[in-house]
C-alpha positions in Angstrom: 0.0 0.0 0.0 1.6 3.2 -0.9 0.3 6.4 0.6 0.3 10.3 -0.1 2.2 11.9 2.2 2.2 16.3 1.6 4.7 18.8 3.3 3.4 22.1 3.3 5.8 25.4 3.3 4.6 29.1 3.8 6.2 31.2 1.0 6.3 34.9 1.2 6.8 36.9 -1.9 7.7 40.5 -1.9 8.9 43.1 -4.0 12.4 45.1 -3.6 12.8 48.8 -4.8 15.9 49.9 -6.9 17.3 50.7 -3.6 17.2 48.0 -1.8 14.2 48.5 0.3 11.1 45.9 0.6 8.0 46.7 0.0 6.1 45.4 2.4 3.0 46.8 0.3 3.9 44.3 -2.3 3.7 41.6 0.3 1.8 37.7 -0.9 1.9 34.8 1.7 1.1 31.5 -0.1 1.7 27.8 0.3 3.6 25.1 -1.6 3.8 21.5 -0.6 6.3 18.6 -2.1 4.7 15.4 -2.0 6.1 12.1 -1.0 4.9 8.4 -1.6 5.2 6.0 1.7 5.1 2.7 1.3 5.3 -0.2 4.0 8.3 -2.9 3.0 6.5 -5.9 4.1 4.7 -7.1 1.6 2.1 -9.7 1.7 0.3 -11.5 -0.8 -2.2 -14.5 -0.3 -3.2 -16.2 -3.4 -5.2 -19.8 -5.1 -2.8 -22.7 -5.6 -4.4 -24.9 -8.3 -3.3 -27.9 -10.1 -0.3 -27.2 -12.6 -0.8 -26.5 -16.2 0.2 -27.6 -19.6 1.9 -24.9 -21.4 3.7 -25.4 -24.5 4.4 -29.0 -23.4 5.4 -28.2 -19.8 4.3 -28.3 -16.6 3.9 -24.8 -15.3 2.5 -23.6 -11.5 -0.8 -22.3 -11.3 -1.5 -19.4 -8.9 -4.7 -16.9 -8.8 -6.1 -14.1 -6.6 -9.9 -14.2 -6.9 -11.1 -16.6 -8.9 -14.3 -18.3 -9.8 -14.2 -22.0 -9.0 -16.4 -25.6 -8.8 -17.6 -27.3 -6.0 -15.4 -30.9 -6.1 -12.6 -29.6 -7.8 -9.7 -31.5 -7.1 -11.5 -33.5 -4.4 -12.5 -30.6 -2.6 -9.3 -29.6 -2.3 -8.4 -25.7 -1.5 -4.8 -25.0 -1.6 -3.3 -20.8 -0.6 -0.2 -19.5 0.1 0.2 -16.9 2.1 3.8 -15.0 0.9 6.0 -12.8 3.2 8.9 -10.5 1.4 10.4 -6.9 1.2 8.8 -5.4 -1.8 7.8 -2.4 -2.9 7.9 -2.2 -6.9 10.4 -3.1 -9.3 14.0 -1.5 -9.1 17.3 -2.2 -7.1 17.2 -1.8 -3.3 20.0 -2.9 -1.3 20.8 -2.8 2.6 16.8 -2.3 3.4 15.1 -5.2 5.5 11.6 -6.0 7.3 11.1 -7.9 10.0 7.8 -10.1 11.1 7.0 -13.2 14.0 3.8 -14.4 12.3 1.7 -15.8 9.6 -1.6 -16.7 10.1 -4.7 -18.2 7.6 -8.1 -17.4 8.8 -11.2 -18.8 6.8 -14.6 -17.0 6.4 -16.1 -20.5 6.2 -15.9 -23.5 8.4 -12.9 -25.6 6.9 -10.7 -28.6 7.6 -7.5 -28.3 7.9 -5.3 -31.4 5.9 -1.6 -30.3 5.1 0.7 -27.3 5.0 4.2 -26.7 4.2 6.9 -23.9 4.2 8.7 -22.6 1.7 11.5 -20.3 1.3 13.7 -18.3 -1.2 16.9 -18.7 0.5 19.1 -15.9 -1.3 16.1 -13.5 0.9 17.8 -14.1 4.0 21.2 -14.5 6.0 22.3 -18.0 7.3 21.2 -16.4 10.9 17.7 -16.1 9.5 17.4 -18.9 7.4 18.5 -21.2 11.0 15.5 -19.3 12.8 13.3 -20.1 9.9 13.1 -24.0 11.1 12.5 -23.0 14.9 9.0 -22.7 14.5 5.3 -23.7 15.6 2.0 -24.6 13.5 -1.0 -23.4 15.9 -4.4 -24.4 15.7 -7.1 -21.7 16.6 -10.4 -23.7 18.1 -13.9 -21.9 17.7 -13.8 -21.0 21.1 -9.9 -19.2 20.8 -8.4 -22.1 22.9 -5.1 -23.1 20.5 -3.2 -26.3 20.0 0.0 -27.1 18.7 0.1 -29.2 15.2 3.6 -29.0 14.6 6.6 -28.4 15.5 10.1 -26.9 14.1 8.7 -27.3 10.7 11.7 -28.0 8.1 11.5 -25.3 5.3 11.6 -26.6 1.3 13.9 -24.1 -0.2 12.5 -22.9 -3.8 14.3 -21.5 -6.6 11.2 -20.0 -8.8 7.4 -19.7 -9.0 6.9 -22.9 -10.2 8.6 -24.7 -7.1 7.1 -21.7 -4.6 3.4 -22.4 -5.8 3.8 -26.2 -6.7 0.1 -28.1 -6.2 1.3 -31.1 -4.0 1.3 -30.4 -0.1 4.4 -31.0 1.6 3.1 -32.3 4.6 -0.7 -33.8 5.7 -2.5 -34.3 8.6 -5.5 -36.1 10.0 -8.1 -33.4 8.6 -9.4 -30.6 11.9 -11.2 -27.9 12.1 -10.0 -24.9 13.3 -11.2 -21.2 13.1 -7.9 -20.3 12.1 -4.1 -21.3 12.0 -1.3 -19.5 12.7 2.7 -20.2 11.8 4.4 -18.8 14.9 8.4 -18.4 14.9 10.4 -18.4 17.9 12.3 -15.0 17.1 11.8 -12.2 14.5 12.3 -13.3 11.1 14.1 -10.4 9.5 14.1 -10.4 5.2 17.2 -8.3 4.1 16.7 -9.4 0.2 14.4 -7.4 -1.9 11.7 -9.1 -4.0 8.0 -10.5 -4.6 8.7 -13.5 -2.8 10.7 -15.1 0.2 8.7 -17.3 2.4 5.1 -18.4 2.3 2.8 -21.0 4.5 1.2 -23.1 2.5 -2.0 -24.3 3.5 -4.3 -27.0 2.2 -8.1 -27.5 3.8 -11.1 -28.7 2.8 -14.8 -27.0 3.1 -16.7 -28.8 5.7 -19.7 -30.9 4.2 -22.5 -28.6 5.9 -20.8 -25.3 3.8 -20.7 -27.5 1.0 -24.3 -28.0 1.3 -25.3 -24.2 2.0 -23.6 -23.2 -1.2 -25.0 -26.1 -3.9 -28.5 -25.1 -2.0 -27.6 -21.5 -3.2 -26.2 -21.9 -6.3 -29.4 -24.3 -7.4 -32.0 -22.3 -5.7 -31.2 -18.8 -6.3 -29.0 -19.0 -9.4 -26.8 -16.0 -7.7 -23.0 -16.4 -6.7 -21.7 -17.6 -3.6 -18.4 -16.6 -2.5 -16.1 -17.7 0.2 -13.3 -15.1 2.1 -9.8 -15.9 3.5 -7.8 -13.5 5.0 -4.2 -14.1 5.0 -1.9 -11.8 7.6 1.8 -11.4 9.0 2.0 -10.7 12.9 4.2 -8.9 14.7 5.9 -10.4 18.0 3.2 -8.6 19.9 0.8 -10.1 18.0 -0.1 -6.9 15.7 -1.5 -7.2 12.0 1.3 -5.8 9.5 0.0 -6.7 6.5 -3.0 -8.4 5.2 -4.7 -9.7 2.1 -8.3 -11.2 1.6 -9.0 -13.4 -1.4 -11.9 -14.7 -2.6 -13.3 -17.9 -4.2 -16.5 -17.5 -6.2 -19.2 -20.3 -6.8 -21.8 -20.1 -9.2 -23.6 -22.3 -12.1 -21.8 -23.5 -15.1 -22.0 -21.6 -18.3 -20.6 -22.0 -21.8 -20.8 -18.6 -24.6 -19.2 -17.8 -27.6 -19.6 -15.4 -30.4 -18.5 -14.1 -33.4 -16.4 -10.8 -34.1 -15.7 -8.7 -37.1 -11.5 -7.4 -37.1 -11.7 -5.9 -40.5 -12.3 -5.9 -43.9 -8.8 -5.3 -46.0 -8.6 -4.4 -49.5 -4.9 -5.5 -50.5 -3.8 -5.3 -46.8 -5.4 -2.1 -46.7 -8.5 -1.7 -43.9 -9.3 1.8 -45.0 -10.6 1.1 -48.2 -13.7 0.2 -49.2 -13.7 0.3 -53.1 -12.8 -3.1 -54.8 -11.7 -3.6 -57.9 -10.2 -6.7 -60.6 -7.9 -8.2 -59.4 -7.9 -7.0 -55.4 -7.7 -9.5 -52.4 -10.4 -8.9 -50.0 -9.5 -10.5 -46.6 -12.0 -10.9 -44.3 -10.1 -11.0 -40.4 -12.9 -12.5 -37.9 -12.2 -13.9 -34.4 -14.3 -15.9 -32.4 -14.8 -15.3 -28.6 -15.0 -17.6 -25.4 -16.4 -17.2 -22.2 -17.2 -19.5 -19.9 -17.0 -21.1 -16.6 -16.9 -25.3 -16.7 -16.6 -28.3 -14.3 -15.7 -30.7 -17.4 -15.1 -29.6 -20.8 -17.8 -28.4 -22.9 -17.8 -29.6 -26.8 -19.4 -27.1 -29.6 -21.1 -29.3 -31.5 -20.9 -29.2 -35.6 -19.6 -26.1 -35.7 -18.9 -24.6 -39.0 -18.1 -20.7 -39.9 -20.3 -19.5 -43.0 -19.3 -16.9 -45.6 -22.1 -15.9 -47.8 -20.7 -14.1 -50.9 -21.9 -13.3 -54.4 -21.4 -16.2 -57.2 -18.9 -13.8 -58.8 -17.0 -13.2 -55.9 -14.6 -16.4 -55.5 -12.8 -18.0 -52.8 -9.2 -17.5 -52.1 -7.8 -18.8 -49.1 -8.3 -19.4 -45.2 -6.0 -19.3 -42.7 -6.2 -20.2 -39.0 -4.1 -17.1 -37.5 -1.7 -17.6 -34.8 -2.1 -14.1 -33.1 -3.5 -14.7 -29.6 -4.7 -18.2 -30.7 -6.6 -20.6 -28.4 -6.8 -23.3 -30.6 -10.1 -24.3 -29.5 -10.7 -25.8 -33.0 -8.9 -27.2 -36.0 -10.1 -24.7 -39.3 -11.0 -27.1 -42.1 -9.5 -24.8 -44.9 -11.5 -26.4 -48.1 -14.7 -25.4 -47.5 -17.9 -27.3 -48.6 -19.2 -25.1 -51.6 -23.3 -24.9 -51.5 -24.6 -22.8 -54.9 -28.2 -21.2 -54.2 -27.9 -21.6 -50.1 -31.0 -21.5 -48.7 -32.7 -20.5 -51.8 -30.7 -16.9 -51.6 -29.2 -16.8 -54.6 -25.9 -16.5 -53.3 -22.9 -19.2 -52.7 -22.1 -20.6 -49.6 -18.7 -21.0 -48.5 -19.2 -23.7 -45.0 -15.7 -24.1 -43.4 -16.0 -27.0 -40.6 -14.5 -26.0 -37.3 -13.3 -29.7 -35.8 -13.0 -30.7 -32.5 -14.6 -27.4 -30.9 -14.0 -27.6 -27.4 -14.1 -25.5 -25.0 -11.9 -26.3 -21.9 -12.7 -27.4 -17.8 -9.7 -24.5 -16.4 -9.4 -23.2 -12.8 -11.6 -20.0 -12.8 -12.7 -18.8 -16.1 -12.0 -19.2 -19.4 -11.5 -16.5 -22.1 -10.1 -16.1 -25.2 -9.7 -15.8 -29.3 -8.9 -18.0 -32.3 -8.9 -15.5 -35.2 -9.2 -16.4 -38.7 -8.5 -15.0 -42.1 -10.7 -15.5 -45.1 -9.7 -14.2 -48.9 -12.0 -13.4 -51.7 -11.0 -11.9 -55.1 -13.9 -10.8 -57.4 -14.1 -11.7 -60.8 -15.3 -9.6 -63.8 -18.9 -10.5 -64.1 -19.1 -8.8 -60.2 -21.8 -6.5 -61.1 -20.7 -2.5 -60.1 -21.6 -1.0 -57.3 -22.3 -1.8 -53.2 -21.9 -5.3 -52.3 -22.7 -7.4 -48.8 -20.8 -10.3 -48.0 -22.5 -12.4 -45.1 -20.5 -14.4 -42.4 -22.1 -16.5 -39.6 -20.9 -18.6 -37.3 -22.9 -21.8 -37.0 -23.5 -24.7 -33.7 -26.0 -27.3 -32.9 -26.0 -27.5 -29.2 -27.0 -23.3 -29.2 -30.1 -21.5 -27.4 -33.1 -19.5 -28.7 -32.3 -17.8 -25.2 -29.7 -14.4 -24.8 -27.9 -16.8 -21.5 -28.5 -19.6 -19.2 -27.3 -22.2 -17.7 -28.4 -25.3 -19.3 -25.5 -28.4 -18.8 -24.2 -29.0 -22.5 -25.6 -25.9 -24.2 -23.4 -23.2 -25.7 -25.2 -20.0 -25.7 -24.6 -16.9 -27.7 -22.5 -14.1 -26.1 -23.9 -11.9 -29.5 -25.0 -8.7 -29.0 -26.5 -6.7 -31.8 -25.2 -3.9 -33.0 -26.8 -2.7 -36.3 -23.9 -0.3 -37.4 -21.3 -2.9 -37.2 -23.1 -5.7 -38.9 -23.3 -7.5 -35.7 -26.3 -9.7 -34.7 -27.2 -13.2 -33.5 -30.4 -13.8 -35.5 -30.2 -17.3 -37.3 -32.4 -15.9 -40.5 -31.0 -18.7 -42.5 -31.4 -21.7 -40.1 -27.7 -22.3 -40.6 -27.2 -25.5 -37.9 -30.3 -27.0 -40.2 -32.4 -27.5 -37.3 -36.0 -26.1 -38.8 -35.9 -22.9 -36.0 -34.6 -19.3 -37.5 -35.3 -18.8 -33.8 -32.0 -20.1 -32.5 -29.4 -17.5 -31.2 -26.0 -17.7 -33.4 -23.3 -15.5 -34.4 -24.4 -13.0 -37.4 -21.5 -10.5 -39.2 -22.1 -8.5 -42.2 -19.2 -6.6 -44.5 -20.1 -4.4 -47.3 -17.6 -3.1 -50.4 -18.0 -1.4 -53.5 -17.1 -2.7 -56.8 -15.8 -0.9 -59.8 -15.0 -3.0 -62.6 -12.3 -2.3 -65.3 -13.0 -0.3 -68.2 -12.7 -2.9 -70.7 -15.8 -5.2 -72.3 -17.1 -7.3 -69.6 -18.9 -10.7 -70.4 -21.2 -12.1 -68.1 -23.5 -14.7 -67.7 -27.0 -16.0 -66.6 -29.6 -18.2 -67.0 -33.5 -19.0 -66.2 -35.8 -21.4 -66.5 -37.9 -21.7 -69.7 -40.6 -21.3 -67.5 -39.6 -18.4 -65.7 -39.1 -14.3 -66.7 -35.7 -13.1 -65.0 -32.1 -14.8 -65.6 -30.4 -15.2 -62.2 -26.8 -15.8 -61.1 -28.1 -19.5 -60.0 -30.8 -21.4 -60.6 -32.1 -25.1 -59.8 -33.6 -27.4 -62.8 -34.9 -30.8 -63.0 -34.1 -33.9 -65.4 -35.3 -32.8 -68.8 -36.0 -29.5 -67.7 -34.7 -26.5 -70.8 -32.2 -23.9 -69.5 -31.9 -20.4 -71.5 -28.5 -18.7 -70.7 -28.2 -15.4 -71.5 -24.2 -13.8 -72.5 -23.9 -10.4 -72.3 -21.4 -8.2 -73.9 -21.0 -4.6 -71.5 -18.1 -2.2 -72.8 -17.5 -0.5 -69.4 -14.6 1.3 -71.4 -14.0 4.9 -72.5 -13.5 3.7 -76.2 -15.4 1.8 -79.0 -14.8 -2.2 -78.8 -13.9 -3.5 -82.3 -13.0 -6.9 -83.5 -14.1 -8.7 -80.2 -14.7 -12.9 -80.5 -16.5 -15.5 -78.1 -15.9 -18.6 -77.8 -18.4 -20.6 -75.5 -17.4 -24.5 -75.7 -20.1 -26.9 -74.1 -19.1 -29.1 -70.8 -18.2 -32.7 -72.1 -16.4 -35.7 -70.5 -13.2 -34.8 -68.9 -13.1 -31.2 -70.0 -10.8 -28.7 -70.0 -10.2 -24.9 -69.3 -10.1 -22.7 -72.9 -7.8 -20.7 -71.5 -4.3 -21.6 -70.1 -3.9 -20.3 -66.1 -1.4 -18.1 -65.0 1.2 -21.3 -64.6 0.4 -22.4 -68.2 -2.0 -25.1 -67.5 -5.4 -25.8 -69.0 -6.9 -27.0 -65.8 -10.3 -29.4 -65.6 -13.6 -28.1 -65.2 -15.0 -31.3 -64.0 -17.8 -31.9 -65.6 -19.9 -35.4 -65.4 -22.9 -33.8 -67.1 -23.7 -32.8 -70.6 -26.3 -30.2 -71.8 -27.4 -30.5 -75.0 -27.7 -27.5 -77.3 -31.3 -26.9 -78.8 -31.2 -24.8 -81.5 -29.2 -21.6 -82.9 -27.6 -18.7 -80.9 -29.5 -15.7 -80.9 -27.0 -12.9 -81.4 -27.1 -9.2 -82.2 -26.5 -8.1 -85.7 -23.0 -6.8 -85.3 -22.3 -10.7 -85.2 -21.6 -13.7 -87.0 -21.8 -17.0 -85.1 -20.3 -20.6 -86.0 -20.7 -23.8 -84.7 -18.4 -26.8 -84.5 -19.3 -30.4 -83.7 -15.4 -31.4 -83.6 -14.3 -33.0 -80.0 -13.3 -29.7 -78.1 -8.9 -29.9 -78.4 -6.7 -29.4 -75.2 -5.9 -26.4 -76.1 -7.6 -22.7 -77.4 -5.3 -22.6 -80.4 -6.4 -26.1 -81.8 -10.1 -24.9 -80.9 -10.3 -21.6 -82.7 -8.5 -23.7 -85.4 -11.2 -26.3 -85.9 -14.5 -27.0 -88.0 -16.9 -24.0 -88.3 -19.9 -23.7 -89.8 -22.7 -21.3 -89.7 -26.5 -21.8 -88.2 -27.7 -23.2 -92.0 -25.0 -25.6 -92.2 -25.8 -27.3 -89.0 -28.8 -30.0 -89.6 -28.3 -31.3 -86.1 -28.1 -29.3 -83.1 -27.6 -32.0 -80.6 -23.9 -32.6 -82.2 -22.8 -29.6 -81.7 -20.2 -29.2 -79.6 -19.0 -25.5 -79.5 -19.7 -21.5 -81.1 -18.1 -18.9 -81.3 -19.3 -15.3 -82.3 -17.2 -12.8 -84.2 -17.6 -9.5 -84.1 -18.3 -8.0 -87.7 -15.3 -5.6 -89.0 -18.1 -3.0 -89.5 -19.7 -3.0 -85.7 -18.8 -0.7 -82.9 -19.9 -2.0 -79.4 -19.8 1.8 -77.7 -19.0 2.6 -74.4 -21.8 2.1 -72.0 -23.6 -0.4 -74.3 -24.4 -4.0 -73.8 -24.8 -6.8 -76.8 -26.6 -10.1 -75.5 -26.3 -13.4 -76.6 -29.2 -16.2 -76.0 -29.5 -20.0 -76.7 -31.0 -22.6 -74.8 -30.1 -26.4 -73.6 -31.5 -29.4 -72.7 -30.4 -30.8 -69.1 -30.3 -35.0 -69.8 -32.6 -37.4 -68.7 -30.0 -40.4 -67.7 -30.7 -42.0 -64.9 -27.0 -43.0 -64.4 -26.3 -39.2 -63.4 -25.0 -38.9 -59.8 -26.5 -36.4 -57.1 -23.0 -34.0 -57.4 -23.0 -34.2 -61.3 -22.8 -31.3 -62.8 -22.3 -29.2 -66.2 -19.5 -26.7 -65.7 -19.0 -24.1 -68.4 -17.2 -21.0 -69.2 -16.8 -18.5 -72.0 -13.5 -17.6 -73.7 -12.6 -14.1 -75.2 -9.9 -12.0 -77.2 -9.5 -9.1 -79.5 -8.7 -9.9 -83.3 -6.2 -13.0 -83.5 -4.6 -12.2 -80.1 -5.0 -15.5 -78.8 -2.1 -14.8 -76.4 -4.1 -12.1 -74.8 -7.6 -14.6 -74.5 -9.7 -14.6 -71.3 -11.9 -17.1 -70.0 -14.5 -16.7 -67.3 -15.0 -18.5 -63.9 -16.9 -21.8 -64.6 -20.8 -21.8 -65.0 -21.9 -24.9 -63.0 -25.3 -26.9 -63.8 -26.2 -29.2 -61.3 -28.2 -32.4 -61.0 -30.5 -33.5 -58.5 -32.5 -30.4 -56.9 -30.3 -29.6 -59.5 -27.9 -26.8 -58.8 -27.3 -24.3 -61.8 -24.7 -22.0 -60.8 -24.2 -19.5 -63.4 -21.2 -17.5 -62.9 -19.7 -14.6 -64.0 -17.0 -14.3 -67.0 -14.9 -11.5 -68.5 -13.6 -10.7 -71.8 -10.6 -8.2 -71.8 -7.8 -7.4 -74.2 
């Protein structure tokens, strides 16, 4: 305890003439003070001993002041040590020392007493000291003040750091008592002339007696409130006069289990600032989830999985399980399940699994992060403007209630807040359970896009049946798809000489386009639209057909068999188009050409439930083949049949 202590001076202030004289009509009296901090040298500290710890693969001490704790811990078991030293703050003091007879333990609570020990940092005393530090007594203190000895001249285990000074297993045990209090008495004045936190402490262990037990589980259960429990640890002088004291507290309550989800940032290239996205920028997502909770066993979060909701266009990147102030409560699946359309939104699904979510059974409570990086790049056919990109996190064993207590539930530590994106409604019903009621972990980022000024191809598709082309769609066996290309010149010049080439999914298919490593990677197709008639395309345009096997790669293609729309007598054989742009047209800026056909999803029953048709549309300028774009794959699923048209790009 350091105190205030002020010193107060008069000052008089006066003014002298040219000759010497005072002016005494000049006169001001006032006071200044000089203040000075007083600290006592004994220092005293009484704290928790608990069980030791893994950390990073060793054993390490574990020591607490207050702490929240469960009934049966350990056995029952309540460990403290009550520390004795000279110490003031950090620095170097030398030929300072404190003096003290006593240390004594007294309870709030009826206890047992079952062990104790001493222990000592020798390089805290002189060999005189450390002889008297063995000449002691260990008195027990009866309800009705009358003591009795327990032990006698003690033998001291001499520590060398706070591992060894707060170790878990009791040096000595006895046949278990209760006493009001105990008290280490020494025979003379144990003087401390080293300087530091720690130099001798009693270690006690006792046990609450099974009527406090009782009272507290009766108060925990009934009342749902707290129960706490006091014990005052002191040093005596030889007269028997408190010098120091500390109280500590242990704090009973219910077990409880919360977690939540938390938005970091949103980074453009690195950047958290910036909110405008454009072709070729990394946007990294940084959320963290939060713990709290208080356990007597561990507590598993069952099926947990962490959501991102994103535009089709949008594509994923990367995740990474950060090690910044990690917990590990989980291991991050880092290929996420892909679901098209989720939950009839339109929009694609990005469900990373969180294994082995476990929150841990630790003395007191348990807090912490695991934060996690997520990377999305857009692609061209990202339509302009404000975009929302959806993460949720995602648990079975949740609440439709804000907290509780409930054994094996994990609640929601959410708390809305509208301007941050932050809420814990489950709109989706993401942990599949039929309630949009439940309480999960909701986050919500927003960007802007601005696309490149260049001619940007994109591409949907409907239904027959329906009116407006969408992103993603679900068909049926048999059903007829209409896709729908459009051409937008989003640059600040004319677009001349422009081609397409759009080559239909097949067995074992390939990319048009080689990727940036030279590759012509598969598209993966195990389903095969058929074509079912010509390509409606705006004047400005001639389209061809081919019905030769699509080649490995987009020079073989462009070099192949084409014919136009009157040549073609069957339309089920055809296995690629392409449109050229006639030498005459001008697509100009701002405008949009669209191109229309429609396909026939097959009717074999041989198709499997993941099949799917997965196309993409190729693009260059003249005969620049070497400059030739393709888009991100189109996929058409099968059964509740997922058709996830994507978006492609055309640049020069």
């Amino acid at each position: 305890m350091k105190t205030d202590i002020r010193i107060f001076y008069t000052a008089d202030q006066v003014s002298v003439n040219d000759d010497g004289t005072v002016d005494l009509g000049t006169e001001r009296k006032s006071k200044v003070y000089k203040s000075y901090k007083y600290t006592k040298k004994l220092y005293l500290t009484k704290r928790n001993v608990f069980p030791e710890t893994n950390v990073n693969g060793q054993l390490k001490a574990y020591s607490s002041g207050d702490l929240y704790t469960n009934l049966g811990d350990n056995d029952g078991k309540d460990k403290w040590l009550i520390n004795v030293s000279q110490y003031w703050g950090a620095g170097n003091v030398t030929g300072s020392t404190t003096s003290f007879r006593s240390i004594k333990d007294t309870p709030h609570e009826n206890v047992d007493f079952q062990g104790y020990g001493i222990r000592v940092f020798e390089s805290m005393f002189d060999a005189a000291n450390l002889a008297k530090l063995s000449h002691n007594k260990l008195i027990g203190i009866n309800d009705d003040n009358t003591e009795e000895v327990i032990a006698t001249n003690i033998p001291y285990t001499a520590v060398n750091n706070y591992d060894e000074y707060y170790k878990w297993n009791t040096e000595n045990t006895i046949t278990p008592k209760h006493y009001k209090s105990i008290r280490l008495d020494f025979d003379d004045d144990i003087t401390i002339s080293g300087y530091g936190e720690y130099a001798v402490g009693l270690f006690v262990e006792s046990k609450l007696t099974p009527p406090v037990v009782t009272a507290i589980q009766n108060r925990i259960n009934t009342t749902n409130n707290i129960y706490t429990v006091y014990n005052v640890g002191e040093a005596l002088s030889s007269s028997g006069t408190s010098l120091r004291s500390q109280l500590v507290r242990r704090h009973y309550a219910k077990n409880y289990a919360r977690i939540g989800l938390l938005p970091h940032s949103q980074n453009v290239n690195d950047n958290p600032n910036v909110t405008n996205v454009q072709l070729g920028d990394n946007v990294l997502y940084h959320v963290y989830t939060n713990y709290d909770s208080y356990l007597n066993a561990d507590r598993t979060v069952d099926n947990a999985k962490l959501i991102f909701l994103v535009d089709p266009e949008l594509e994923f990147s990367s995740a990474r399980h950060h090690s910044y102030q990690a917990t590990y409560r989980f291991t991050l699946d880092t290929t996420p399940q892909r679901i098209d359309d989720y939950k009839g939104t339109g929009k694609t699904a990005y469900v990373f699994n969180l294994n082995n979510f476990t929150l841990p059974k630790v003395p007191g409570k348990f807090s912490g992060y695991d934060r996690m990086y997520y990377t999305f790049k857009p692609t061209t056919a990202l339509s302009e403007g404000e975009h929302t990109v959806e993460s949720f996190l995602s648990w079975d064993n949740n609440s439709t209630d804000a907290s509780g207590t409930d054994p094996n539930t994990v609640y929601s530590s959410t708390v809305v807040n509208t301007q941050k994106g932050i809420s814990f409604l489950d709109k989706y019903d993401a942990n599949n359970n039929g309630n949009t009621s439940d309480r999960l972990s909701y986050l919500s980022f927003k960007f802007n896009f601005v696309p490149p000024r260049a001619v940007i191809l994109t591409k949907k598709q409907k239904l027959a049946t329906d009116t407006a082309y969408k992103s993603i769609i679900k068909a049926e066996k048999g059903d007829i798809v209409e896709y729908k290309l459009s051409a937008w010149n989003n640059s600040i010049d004319n677009a001349t000489a422009v081609n397409i080439m759009d080559i239909f999914p097949y067995a074992n298919d390939k990319a048009i386009v080689k990727d940036d490593s030279g590759n012509y990677v598969s598209r993966g197709s195990k389903m095969y639209p058929v074509l079912q008639g010509p390509v409606s395309a705006p004047s400005g345009y001639s389209v061809y057909y081919s019905t030769n096997a699509p080649a490995g790669t987009i020079e073989e293609n462009v070099g192949a068999n084409w014919v136009p729309a009157s040549a073609v007598t069957d339309w089920s054989t055809v296995t690629m188009f392409k449109a050229v742009m006639n030498t005459s047209y001008r697509l100009t800026p701002g405008s949009t050409d669209d191109f229309t056909y429609s396909v026939k999803i097959p009717e074999t029953k041989e198709l499997d439930a993941d099949a799917s048709a997965n196309n993409s549309v190729a693009s260059w300028y003249g005969n620049n083949l070497t400059g030739a774009s393709e888009s991100t794959v189109s996929k058409v699923g099968i059964n509740k049949y997922l058709i996830s048209g994507k978006v492609y790009y055309d640049v020069d």
